[in-house]
C-alpha positions in Angstrom: 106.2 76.7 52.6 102.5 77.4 54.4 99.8 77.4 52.9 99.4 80.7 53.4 101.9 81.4 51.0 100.0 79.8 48.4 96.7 81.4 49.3 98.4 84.6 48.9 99.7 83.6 45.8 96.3 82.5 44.2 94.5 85.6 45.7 96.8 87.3 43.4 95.9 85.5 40.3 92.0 84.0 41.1 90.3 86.9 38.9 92.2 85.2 35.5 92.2 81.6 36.6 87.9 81.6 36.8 88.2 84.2 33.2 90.4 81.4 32.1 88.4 78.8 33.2 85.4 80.0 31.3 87.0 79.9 28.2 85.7 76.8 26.7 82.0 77.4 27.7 79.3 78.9 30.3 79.8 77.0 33.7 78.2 77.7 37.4 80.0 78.1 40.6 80.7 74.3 41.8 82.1 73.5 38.2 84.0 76.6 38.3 85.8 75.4 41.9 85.9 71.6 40.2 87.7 72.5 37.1 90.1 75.2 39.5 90.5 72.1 42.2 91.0 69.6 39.3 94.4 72.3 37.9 96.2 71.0 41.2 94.7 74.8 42.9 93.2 73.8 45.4 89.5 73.6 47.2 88.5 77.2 46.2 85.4 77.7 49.0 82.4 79.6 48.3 83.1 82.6 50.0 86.2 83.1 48.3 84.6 82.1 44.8 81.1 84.1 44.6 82.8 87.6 45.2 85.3 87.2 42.3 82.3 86.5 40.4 80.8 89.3 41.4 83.1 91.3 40.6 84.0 90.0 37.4 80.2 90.5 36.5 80.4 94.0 37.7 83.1 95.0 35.6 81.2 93.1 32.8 84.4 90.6 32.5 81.7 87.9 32.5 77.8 87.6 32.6 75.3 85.2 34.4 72.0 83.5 34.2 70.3 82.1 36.9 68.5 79.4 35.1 65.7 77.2 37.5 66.5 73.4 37.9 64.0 70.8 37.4 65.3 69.1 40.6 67.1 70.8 43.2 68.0 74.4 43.7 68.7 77.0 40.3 71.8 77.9 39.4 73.5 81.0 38.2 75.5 80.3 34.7 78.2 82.5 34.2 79.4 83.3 30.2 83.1 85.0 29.6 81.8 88.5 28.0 84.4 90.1 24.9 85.5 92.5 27.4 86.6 89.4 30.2 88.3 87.7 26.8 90.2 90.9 26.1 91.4 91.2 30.1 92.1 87.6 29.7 94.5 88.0 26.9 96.1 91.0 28.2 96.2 90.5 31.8 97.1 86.4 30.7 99.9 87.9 29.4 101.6 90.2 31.9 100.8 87.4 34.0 103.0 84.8 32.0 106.0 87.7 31.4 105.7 87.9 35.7 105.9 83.9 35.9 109.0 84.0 33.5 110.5 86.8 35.7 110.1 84.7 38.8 111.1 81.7 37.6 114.3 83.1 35.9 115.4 84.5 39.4 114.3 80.9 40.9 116.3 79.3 38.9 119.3 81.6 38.3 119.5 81.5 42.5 119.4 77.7 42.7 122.3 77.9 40.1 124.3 80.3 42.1 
């Protein structure tokens, strides 16, 4: 399969992997493409990153911070809002029902 394919696919999904991924705390855009990188995902570049934040933070699905460094350039910390944990759970959801679909048809076509 291409990796096309699989860029497709994680276009599809990005928006609840980085609401997912700020779950357990604040984070800023490198740690946010380490911990996606680290789930077998992928590199997830910069330009493909900073717009879904954007967009998450303009749907107030999450907020941000910049927040100055004492060495080297500040840093914008992003925070899941209520809202981005009630997307999360809901779109999370659907999500996992379309994965069960998909891989019940996988599977059920391998068995054929």
């Amino acid at each position: 399969m291409s990796a096309d394919r699989r860029a497709s696919w994680l276009k599809g999904v990005l928006d609840l992997l980085v609401l997912a991924g700020l779950t357990a705390g604040e984070s800023y855009g490198y740690e946010i493409a380490k911990t996606l990188a680290g789930a077998g995902l992928g590199e997830i570049k910069g330009g493909t990153l900073y717009p879904v934040l954007n967009r998450l933070e303009a749907a107030g699905l999450v907020s941000a911070e910049f927040r100055v460094a004492d060495r080297g350039p500040g840093r914008r910390y992003y925070h899941l809002t209520d809202a981005g944990r009630a997307t999360l759970a809901e779109q999370g959801g659907l999500w996992l029902e379309f994965d069960e679909s998909v891989r019940k048809m996988l599977t059920e076509g391998v068995e054929r």
